[in-house]
N, C-alpha and C positions, 0 to 999 in steps of 0.2 A: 409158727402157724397157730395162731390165738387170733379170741376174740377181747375187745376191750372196751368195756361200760366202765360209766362211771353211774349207773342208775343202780337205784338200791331194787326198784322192779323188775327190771330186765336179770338183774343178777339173780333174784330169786326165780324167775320164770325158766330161765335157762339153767341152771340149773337144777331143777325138776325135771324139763324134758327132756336132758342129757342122763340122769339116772336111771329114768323110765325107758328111754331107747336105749340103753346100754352099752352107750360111749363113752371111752376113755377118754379123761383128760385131768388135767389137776389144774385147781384156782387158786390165784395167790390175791392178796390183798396188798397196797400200798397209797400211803397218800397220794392224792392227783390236785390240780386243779383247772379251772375253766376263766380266762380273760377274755373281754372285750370292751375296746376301748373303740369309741364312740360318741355318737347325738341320739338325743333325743327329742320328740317333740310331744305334748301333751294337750289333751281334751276331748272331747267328744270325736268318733269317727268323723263327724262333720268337719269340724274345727280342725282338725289334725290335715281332711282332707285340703282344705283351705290354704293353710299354711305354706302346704308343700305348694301349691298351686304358687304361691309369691314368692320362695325363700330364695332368695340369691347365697352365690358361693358355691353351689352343691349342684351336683347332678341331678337334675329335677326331673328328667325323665326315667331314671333310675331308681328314684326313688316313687315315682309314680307307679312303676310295677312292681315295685315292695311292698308298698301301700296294701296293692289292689291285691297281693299274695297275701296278705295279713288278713284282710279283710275278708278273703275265701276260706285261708283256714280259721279265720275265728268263727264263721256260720257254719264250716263243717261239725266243728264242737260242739255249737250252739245246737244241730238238728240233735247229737246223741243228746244232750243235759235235756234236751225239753221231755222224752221221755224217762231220762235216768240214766246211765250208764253206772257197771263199775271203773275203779280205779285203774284196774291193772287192765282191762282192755284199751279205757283211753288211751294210756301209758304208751301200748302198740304204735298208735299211729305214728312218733315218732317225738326229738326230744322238746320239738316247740308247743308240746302240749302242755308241760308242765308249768312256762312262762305263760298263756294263756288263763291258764286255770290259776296260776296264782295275781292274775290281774281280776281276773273276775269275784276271786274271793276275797280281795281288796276293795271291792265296789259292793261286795257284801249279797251279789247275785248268784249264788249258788249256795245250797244244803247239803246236807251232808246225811243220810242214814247206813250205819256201819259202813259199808266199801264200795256202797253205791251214790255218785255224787249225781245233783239235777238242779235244774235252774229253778230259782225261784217264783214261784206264781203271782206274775201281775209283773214282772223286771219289763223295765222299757229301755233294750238295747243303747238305743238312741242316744238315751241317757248320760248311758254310764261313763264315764271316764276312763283312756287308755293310754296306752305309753307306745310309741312307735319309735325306735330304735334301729339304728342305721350306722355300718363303720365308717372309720374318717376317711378312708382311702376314697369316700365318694366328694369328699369334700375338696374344694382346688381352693375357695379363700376363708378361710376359719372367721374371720372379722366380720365379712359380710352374713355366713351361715348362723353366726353366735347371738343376729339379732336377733334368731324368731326360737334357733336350737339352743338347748345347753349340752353341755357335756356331760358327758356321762361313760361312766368306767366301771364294770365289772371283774371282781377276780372271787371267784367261788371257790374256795378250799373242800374239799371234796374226799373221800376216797374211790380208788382205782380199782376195779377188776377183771381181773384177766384170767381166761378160759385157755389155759394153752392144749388144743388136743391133741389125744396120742393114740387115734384109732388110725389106723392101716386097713380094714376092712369096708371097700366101696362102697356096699349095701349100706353100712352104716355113716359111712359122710354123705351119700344122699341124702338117707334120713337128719343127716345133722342140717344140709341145707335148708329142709323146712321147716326145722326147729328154731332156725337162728332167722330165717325172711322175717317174721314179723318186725323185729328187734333192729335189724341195721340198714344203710341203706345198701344197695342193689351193685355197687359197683364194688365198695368194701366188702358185704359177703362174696363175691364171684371171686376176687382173687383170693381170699382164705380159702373158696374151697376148691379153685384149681391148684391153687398152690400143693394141700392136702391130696387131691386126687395124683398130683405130679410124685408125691414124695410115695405115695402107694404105690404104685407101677415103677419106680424106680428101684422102691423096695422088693418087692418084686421078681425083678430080673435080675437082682443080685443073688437072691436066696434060687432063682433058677439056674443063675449062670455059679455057682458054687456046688449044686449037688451032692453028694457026696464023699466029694472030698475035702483034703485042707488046703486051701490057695494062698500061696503069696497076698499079706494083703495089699503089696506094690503091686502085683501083678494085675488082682482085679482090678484096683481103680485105675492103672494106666490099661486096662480092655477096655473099660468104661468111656475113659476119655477118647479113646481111640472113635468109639462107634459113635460117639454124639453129636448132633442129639438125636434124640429117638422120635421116631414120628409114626401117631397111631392115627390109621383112617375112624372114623365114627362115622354113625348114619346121617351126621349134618355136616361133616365136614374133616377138617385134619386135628389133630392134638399133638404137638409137637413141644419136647418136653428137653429142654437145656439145663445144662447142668456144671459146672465145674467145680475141681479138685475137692475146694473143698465143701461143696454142696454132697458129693459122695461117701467123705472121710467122717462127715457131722451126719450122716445116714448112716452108715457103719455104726457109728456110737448110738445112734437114737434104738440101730435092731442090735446093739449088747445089750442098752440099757431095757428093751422088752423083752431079752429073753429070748430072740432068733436066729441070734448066731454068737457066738463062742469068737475070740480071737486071745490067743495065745502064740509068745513066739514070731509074732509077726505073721501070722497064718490065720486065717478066719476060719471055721467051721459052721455050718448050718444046724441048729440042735432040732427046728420045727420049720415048718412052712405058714404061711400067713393062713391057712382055713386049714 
């Protein structure tokens, strides 16, 4: 149950707000990297527009609402730089900011003062020159697409970072969801942090159904399997939480390794409760 950048901003952002909210978790670092193999086409928004408008080979309607997505988040950009932004805000909106902002400072229309970048005064959009890049999967004849595209291959050596957390406390993977919304997209964070909410209440009913004494640890996890899955009403709905053997027996290890229950012998004991 992690989170995975490979951005050196987000790493530092998240970071901060996970030490400041006072969640657990431990990051590890290791090389990643990022391919994309593809076309591209090149020159003024106009020109670029153009092209697509003729290119045979290629899904031309497809790529007409790529176009027109490129073209709305580059004027989203465009509104912060014309007053200034900093870095690490842009950074937020998400990872096509950074491909943006390095095409534009290839055309030499944006400034830089310490951590706040903004567009330069007098830049005629119009102008400048941009790179529009599309995978081959949209392409059906390479020969005919290669008259107007070229190819074009991406592989960015990079490193990885990974945010594995180890908080069990609701209150604070709430707070972890609105520390990680700006950073990832919307379907990636929800299953991290239903995932995290499932393994809390799982945890949970273990250290409930254990009490005070020492249990078989066969015994709990075939209760366990017995009742699953578990289903919690909420005020919007159901949460209905499945689980097998060894989704229980890798929970057991995860509340030794925090220090919530004790197994020796084959027996589990409870030393604390999760609050």
């Amino acid at each position: 149950m992690r989170f995975v950048t490979k951005s050196e901003e987000v790493r530092r952002a998240l970071l901060e707000g996970l030490k400041k909210a006072g969640i657990k978790f431990e990051l590890s670092e290791r090389p990643g990297y990022e391919a994309f193999v593809g076309y591209m086409l090149e020159g003024t928004l106009e020109e670029i527009g153009a092209q697509i408008g003729v290119i045979e080979g290629a899904d031309r309607d497809a790529l007409k609402e790529g176009f027109l997505s490129f073209k709305e988040s580059l004027n989203h950009l465009l509104e912060h730089l014309k007053v200034g932004e900093k870095v690490e805000i842009l950074i937020r909106e998400g990872p096509w900011v950074a491909e943006l902002l390095d095409q534009l400072a290839r055309n030499g229309a944006i400034e830089q003062d310490g951590d706040v970048l903004k567009l330069r005064e007098g830049v005629d959009v119009t102008k400048l020159r941009f790179e529009f890049k599309f995978p081959f999967n949209l392409v059906h004849s390479p020969e005919s697409t290669e008259k107007i595209a070229r190819q074009f291959v991406l592989t960015d050596l990079t490193m990885e970072y990974e945010f594995e957390i180890l908080e069990l406390d609701i209150g604070k993977i709430n707070t972890l969801g609105k520390i990680a919304a700006p950073y990832f997209p919307e379907d990636y964070l929800l299953r991290v942090y239903f995932a995290l909410i499932g393994r809390s209440i799982l945890a949970g009913e273990i250290l409930k159904a254990l009490g005070d004494k020492r249990v078989p640890e066969e015994d709990l996890i075939n209760g366990f399997i017995r009742v699953a899955p578990i289903s919690i009403p909420t005020e919007k709905g159901t949460l209905v939480i499945n689980y097998s053997r060894e989704a229980i027996e890798e929970t057991l290890r995860f509340l030794k390794r925090m220090g919530y229950v004790e197994v020796k012998a084959g027996k589990v004991k409870k030393l604390r409760d999760l609050v």
